[in-house]
C-alpha positions as CSV (number, residue, x, y, z in Angstrom):
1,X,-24.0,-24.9,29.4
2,X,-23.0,-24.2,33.3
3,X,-23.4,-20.7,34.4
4,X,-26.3,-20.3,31.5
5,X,-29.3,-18.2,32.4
6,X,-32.2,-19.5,31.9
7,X,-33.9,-16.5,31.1
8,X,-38.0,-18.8,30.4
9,X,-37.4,-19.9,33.7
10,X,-36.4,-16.4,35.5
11,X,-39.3,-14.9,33.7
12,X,-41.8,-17.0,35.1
13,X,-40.5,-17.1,38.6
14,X,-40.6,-13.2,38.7
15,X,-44.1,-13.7,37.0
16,X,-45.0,-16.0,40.3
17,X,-43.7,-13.1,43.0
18,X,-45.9,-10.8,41.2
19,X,-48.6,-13.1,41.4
20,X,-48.1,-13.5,44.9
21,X,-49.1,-9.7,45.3
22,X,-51.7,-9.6,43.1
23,X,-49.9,-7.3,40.7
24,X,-49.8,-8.0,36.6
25,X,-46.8,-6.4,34.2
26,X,-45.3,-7.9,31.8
27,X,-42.0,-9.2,33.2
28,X,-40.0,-7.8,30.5
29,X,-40.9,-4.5,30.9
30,X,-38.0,-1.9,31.6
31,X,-37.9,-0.6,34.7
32,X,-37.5,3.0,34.4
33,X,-40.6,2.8,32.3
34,X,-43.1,1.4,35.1
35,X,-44.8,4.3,37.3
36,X,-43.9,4.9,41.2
37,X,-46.5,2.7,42.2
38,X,-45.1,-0.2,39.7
39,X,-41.7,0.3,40.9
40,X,-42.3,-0.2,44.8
41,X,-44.1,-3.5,43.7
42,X,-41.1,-5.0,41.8
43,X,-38.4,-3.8,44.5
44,X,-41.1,-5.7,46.7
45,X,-40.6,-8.6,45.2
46,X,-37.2,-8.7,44.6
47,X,-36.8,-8.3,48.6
48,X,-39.3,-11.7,48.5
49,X,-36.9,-13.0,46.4
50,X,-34.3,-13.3,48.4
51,X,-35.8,-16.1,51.2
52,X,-33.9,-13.3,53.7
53,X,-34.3,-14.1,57.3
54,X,-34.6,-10.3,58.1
55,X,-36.6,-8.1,55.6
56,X,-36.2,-4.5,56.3
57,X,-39.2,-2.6,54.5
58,X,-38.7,1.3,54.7
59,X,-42.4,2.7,53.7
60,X,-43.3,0.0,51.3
61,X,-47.1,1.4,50.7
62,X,-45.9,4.6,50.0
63,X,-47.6,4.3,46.5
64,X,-49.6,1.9,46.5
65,X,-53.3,0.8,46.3
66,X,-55.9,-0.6,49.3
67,X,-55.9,-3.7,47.4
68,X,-52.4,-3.7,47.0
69,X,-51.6,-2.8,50.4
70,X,-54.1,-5.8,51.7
71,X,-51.9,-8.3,49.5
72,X,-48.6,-6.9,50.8
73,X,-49.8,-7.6,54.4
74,X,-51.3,-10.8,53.6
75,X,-47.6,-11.6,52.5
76,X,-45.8,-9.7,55.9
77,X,-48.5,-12.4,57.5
78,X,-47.0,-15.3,55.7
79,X,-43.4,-14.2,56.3
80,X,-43.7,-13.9,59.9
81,X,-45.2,-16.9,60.1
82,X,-42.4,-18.2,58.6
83,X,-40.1,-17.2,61.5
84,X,-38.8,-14.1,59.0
85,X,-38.4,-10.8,61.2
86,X,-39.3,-7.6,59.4
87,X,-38.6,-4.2,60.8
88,X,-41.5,-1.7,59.0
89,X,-40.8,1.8,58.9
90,X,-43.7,3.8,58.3
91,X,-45.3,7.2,58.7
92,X,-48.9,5.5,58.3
93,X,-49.7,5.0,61.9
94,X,-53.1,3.0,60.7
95,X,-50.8,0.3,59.2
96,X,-48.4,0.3,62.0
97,X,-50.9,-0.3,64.3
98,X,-52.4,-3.5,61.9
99,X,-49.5,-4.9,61.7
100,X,-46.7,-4.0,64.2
101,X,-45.9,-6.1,67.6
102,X,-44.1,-3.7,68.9
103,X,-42.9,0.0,67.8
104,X,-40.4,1.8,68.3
105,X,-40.5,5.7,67.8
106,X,-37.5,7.6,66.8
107,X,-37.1,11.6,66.6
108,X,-33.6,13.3,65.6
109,X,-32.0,9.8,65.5
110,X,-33.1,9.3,69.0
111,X,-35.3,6.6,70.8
112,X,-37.4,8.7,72.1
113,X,-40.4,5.6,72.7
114,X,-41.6,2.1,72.5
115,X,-45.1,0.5,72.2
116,X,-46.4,-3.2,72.6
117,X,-49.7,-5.0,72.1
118,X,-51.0,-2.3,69.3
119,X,-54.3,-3.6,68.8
120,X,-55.2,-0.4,71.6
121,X,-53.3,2.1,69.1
122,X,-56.2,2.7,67.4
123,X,-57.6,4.1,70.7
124,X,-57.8,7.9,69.5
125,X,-55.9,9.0,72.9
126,X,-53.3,6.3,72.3
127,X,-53.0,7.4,68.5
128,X,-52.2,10.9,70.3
129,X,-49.6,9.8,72.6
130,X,-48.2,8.0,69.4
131,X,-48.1,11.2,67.5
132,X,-46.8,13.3,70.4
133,X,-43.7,11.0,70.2
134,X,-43.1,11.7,66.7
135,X,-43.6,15.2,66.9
136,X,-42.6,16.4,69.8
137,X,-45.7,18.1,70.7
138,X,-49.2,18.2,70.5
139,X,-50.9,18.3,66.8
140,X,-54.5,20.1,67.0
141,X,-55.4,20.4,63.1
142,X,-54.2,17.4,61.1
143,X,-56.1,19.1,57.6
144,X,-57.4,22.5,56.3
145,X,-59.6,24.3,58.5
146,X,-61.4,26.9,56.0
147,X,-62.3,26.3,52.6
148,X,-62.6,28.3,49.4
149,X,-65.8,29.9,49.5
150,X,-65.7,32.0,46.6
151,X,-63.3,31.2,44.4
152,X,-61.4,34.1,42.0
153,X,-60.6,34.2,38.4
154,X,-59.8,30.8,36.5
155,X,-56.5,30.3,36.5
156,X,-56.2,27.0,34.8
157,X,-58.4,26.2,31.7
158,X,-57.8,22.6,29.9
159,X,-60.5,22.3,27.5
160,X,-60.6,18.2,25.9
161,X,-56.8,17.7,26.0
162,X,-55.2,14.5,24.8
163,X,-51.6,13.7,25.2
164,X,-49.1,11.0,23.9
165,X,-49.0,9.3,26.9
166,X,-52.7,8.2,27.1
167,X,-54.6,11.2,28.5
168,X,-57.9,11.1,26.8
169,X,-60.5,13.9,26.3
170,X,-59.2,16.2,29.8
171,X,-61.1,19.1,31.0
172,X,-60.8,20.8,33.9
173,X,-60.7,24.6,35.8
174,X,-58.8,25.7,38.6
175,X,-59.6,28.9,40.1
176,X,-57.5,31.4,42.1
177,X,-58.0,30.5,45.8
178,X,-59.0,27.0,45.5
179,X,-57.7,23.5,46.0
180,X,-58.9,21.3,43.1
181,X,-58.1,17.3,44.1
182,X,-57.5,15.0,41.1
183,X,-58.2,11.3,42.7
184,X,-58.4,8.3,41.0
185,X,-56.5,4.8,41.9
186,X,-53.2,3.5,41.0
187,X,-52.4,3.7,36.8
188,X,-55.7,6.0,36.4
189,X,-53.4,8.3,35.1
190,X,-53.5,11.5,37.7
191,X,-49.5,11.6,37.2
192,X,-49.8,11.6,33.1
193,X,-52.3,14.4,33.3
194,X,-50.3,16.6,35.6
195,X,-47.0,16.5,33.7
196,X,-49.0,16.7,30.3
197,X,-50.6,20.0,31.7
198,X,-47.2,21.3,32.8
199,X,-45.7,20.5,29.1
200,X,-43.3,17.1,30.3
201,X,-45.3,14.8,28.2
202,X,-45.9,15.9,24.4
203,X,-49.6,17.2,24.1
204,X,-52.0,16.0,21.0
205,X,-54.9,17.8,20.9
206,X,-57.1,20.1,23.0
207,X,-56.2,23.5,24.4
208,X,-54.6,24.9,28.0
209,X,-54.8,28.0,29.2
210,X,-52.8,29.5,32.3
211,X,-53.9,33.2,33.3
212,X,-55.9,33.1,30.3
213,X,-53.4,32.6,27.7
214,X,-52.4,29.7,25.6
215,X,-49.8,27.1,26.9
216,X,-48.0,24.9,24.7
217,X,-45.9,22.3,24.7
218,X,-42.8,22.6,27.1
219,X,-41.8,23.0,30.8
220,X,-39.8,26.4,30.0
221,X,-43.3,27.9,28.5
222,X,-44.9,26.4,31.4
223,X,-42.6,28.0,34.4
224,X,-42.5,31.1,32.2
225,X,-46.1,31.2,32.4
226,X,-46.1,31.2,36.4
227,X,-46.8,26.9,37.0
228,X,-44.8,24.7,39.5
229,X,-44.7,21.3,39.3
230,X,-44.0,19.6,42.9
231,X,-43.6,15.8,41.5
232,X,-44.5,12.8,42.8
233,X,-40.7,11.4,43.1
234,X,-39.1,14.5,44.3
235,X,-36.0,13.0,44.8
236,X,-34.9,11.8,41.2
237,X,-37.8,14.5,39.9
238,X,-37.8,17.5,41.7
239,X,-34.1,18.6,43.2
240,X,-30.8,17.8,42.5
241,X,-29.5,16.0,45.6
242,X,-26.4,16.4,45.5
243,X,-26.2,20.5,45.4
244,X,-26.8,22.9,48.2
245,X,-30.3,24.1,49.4
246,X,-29.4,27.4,48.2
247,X,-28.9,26.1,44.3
248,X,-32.2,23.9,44.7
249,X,-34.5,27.0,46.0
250,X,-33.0,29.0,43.4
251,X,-32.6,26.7,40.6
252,X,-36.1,27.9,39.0
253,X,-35.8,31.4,39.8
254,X,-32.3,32.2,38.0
255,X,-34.4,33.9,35.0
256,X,-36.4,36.0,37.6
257,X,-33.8,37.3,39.7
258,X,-30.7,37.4,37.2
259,X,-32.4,38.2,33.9
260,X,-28.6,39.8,32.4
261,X,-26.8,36.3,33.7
262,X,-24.8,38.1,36.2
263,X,-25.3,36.0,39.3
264,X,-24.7,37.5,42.7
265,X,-23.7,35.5,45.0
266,X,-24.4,37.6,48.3
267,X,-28.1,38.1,46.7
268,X,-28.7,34.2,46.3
269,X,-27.8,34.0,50.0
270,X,-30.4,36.0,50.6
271,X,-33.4,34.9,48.5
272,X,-32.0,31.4,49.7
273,X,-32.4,32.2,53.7
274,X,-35.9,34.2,53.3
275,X,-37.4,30.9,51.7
276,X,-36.0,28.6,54.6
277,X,-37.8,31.1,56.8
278,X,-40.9,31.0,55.4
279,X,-40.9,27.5,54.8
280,X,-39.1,26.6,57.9
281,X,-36.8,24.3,56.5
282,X,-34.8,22.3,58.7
283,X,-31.3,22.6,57.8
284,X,-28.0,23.8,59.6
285,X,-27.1,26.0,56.5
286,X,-28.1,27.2,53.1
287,X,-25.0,25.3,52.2
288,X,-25.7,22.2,53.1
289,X,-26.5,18.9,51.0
290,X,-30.1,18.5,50.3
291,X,-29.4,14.5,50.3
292,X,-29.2,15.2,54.0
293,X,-32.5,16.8,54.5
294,X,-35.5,14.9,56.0
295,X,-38.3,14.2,53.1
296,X,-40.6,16.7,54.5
297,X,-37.9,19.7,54.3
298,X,-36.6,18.0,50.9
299,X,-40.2,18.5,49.8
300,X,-40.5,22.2,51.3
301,X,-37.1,22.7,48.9
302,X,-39.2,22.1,46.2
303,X,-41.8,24.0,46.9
304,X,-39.5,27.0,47.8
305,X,-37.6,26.4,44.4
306,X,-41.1,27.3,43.1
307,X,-42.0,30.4,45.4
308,X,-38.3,32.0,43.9
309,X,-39.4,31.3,40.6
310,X,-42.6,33.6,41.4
311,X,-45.4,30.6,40.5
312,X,-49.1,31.2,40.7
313,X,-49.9,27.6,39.4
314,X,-49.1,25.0,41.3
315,X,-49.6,21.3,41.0
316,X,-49.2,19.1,43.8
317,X,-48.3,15.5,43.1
318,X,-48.4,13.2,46.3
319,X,-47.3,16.3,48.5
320,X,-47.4,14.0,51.7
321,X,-45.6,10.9,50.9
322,X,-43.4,9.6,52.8
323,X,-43.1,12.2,55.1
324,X,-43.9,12.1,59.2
325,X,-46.8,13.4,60.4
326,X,-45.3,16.9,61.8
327,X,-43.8,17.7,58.3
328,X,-48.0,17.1,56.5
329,X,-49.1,19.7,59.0
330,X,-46.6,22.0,57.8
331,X,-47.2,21.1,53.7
332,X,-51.1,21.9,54.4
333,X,-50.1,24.8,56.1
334,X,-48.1,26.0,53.1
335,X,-50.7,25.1,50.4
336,X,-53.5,26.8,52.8
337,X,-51.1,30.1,52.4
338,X,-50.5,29.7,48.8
339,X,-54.2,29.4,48.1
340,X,-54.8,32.5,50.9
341,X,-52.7,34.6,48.8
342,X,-54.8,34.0,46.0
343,X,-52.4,31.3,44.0
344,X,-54.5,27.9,42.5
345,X,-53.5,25.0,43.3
346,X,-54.4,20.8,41.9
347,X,-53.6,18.5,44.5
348,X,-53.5,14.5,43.7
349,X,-53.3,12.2,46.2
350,X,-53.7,8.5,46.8
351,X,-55.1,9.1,50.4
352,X,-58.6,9.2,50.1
353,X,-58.8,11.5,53.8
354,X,-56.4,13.9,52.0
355,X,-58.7,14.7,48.9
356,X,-61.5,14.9,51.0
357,X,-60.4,17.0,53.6
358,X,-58.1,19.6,51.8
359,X,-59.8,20.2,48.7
360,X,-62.4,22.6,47.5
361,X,-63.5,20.1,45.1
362,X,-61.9,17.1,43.2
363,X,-61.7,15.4,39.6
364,X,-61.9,11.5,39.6
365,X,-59.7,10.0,37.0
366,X,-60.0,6.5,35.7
367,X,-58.4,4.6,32.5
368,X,-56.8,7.9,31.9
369,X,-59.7,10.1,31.9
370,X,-61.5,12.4,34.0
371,X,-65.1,10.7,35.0
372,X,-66.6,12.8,37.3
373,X,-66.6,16.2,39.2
374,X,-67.2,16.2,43.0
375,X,-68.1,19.7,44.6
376,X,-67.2,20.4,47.9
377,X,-69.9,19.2,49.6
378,X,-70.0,16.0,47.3
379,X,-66.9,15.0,48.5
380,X,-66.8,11.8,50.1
381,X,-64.3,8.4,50.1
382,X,-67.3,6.2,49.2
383,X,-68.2,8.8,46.3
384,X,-64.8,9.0,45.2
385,X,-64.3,5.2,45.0
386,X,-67.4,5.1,42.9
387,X,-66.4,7.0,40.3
388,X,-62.4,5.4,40.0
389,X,-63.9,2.0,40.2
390,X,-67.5,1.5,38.4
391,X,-68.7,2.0,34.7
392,X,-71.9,3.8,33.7
């Protein structure tokens, strides 16, 4: 019949664009139950879908793989080849400067810079000027300068946990005053863990303890207990865009600071304004919108939701993403604090350079579960890879 779908023959051609980057899922999966990473492949490919003359691509890596990423650009290759013009935003300045013809830098909505022939950006001095442009200013210390020497008390204890969304056999400390990475590649299941741990995902078996009690299932016990959860999709995870930064910083610390229900609305103003302070979050008012913050102060309001609530725990999920190169300096800065002032913290992070140069030590996760412990000075890329990709 005219108009009918042919829904054999859609299936296949989306199974041929996913082909195309090297990606397998079953076409006829649901899309709200495919992973961040899985996600940014499909709307991919529905962009490759389109034959479009201009393909805008606003951090398209963002979460996904080395081999992935190598694909994608293989593609971008193709594309422009094709006579297609792409405009690439990115805050990886590696891949701008693999890619990119020419670059244009923008700061407050300004153009504040412009770059041709890129194959020199990888000169560390050019790399520099790049950054300057972004920033503003000169940045010194891209990572953590000290590291956690003597760790305190354990803070978190998961002793062979299992949970119903795959985790297998999990265990794993985190000490007051450390940084503990979990690494692992795309679908090793870093993200299942961390929400299992923090009582999202139903656990099965095992035990967790936080401050050295027991921690069951639930995200109430969890915050009760003193654990933050910074997710990996802050936007549709971690605030609610459309209220004020006031109601976000204080969303999680409502119990804490009004434990009879009587809100105060002069109080609120202040908690509100002392955590922009100390996080330095960019915004004209407590007031205002956090849709209209940049990511890296949307990602400070959720950490500051967390600081109101009075956490001790805190896990990290993809801190950095998606966020310029100014705004990581200031996240490490705030974890560095956090773990100065004796909290624990478990970072995960797709960026290999992260894991090895913020964290005390790291857990490598594959097929959703842990295979390895690296100590500090274990801590390399090539070890890390070794563990996520080999069997014994």
């Amino acid at each position: 019949m005219p108009g009918t779908i042919d829904h054999r023959k859609m299936h296949a051609y989306a199974r041929r664009l996913l082909d195309t980057l090297g990606v397998h899922l079953d076409t006829r999966t649901r899309a709200h139950e495919l992973g961040v990473a899985q996600q940014q492949v499909v709307e991919i490919a529905k962009a490759l879908s389109q034959n479009a003359r201009i393909l805008v691509m606003d951090e398209p890596t963002a979460a996904l793989s080395k081999s992935e990423i190598d694909r994608l650009f293989a593609q971008i290759k193709t594309l422009k080849a094709s006579g297609v013009a792409i405009i690439y935003i990115s805050h990886r300045l590696q891949e701008i400067a693999a890619i990119a013809d020419r670059v244009t830098v923008l700061r407050d909505g300004k153009n504040v810079g412009s770059f041709e022939n890129l194959s020199n950006q990888t000169n560390p001095s050019n790399l520099s000027n790049l950054i300057h442009l972004m920033v503003g200013k000169e940045v010194d210390v891209m990572y953590r300068v000290e590291f956690c020497d003597r760790p305190g008390e354990v803070v978190l204890d998961v002793r062979e946990l299992d949970a119903a969304n795959g985790i297998e056999g999990a265990t794993l400390t985190v000490r007051a005053g450390e940084i503990v990475g979990l690494a692992g590649l795309v679908g090793a299941g870093r993200s299942e863990l961390a929400r299992a741990i923090f009582g999202a995902d139903r656990v099965t078996g095992g035990t967790i303890q936080l401050g050295g009690r027991p921690l069951g299932n639930g995200t109430v016990r969890a915050v009760r207990a003193g654990a933050g959860l910074v997710p990996e999709n802050r936007k549709t995870e971690g605030l609610a865009l459309m209220r004020s930064v006031q109601d976000n910083v204080l969303l999680a610390g409502m119990r804490k600071w009004f434990p009879w229900g009587w809100y105060c609305a002069r109080a609120a103003a202040t908690i509100a304004s002392d955590i922009i302070s100390r996080l330095r979050i960019a915004t004209p008012s407590t007031g205002r919108l956090t849709r209209f913050l940049s990511g890296g102060n949307q990602q400070k309001v959720v950490i500051g939701k967390w600081l109101t609530a009075g956490s001790r725990f805190f896990i990290f999920d993809e801190p950095t993403r998606g966020i310029d190169v100014g705004a990581k300096v200031e996240i490490y800065g705030v974890i560095g604090k956090l773990v100065a002032d004796g909290a624990a913290v478990l970072m995960i992070s797709s960026e290999l350079p992260e894991v090895v140069s913020v964290c005390d030590r790291a857990y490598v996760m594959r097929d959703k579960r842990i295979v390895g412990e690296l100590a500090r000075h274990e801590l390399s890329e090539a070890n890390i890879l070794r563990l996520a990709m080999h069997h014994e």
